[in-house]
C-alpha positions as CSV (number, residue, x, y, z in Angstrom):
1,X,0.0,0.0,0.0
2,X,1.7,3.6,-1.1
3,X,0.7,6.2,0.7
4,X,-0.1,9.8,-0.6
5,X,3.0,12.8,0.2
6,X,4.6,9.8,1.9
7,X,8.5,9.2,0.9
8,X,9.2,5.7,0.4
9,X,12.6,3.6,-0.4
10,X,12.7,0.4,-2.4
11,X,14.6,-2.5,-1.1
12,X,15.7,-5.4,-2.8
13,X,15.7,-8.6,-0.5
14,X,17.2,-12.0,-0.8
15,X,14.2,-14.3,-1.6
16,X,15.0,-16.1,1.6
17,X,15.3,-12.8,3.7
18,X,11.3,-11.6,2.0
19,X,10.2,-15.0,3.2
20,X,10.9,-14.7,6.4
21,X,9.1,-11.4,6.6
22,X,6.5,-12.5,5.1
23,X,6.1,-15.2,7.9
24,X,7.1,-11.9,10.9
25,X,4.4,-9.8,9.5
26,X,0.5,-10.1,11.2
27,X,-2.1,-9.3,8.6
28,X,-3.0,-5.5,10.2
29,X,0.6,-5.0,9.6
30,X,2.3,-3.0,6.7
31,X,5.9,-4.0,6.2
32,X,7.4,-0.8,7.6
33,X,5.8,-1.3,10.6
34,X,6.8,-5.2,10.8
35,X,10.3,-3.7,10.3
36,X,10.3,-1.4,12.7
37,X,8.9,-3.5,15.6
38,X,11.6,-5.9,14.5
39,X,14.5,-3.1,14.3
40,X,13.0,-1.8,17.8
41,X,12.9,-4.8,19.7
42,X,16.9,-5.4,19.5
43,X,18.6,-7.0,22.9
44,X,20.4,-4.7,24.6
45,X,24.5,-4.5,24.0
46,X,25.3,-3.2,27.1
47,X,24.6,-3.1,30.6
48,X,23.8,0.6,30.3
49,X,21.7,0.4,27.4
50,X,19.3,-2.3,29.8
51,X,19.4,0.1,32.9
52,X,18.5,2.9,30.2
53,X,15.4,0.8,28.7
54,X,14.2,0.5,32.3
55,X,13.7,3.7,32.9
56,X,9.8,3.8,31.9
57,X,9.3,0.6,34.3
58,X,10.6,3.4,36.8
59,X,7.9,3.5,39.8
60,X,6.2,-0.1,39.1
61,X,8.0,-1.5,41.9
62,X,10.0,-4.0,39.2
63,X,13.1,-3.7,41.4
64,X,13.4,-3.0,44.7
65,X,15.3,0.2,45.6
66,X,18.5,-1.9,47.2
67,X,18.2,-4.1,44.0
68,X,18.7,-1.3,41.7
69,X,21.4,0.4,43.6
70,X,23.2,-3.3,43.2
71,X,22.6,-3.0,40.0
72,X,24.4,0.4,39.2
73,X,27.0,-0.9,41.7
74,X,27.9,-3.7,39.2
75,X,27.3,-1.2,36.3
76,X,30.1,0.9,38.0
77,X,31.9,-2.4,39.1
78,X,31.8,-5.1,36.7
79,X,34.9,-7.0,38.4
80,X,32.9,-6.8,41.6
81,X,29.9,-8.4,40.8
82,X,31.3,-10.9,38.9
83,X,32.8,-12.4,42.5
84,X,29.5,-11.7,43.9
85,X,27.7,-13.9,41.5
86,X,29.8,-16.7,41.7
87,X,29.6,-16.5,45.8
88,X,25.5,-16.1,45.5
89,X,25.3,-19.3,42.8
90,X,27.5,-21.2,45.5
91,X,25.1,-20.6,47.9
């Protein structure tokens, strides 16, 4: 579907690679849109990057306080925690 004053860009695909979005796309779905909620739901590379895609959890009691203070603690100190989760999976 093209849509009027909208710019567009053609790809070319790999039959393969339009196959399997084909099969990620639901049916109310355009292929932009099955892109970008593919393209938007990436892992995240660093520990940073998760503690930064938290932030609109913030307030729904998800971690405790104390649990996200550890949590910048072994952001800040990555040698640290590594230590403390070998002692807590010993336990």
């Amino acid at each position: 579907m093209q849509f009027k004053g909208m710019p567009y860009t053609t790809l070319t695909l790999r039959h393969d690679v339009a196959k399997r979005l084909r099969a990620a796309k639901e049916a109310h779905e355009s292929y932009s849109e099955v892109l970008t909620r593919l393209l938007d739901n990436q892992p995240a590379k660093t520990v940073g990057e998760w503690m930064e895609s938290l932030a609109p959890l913030e307030g729904h009691k998800l971690f405790t306080p104390e649990e996200r203070e550890r949590l910048k603690q072994d952001q800040r100190n990555p040698r640290d925690s590594r230590g403390r989760r070998k002692g807590h999976a010993a336990a």
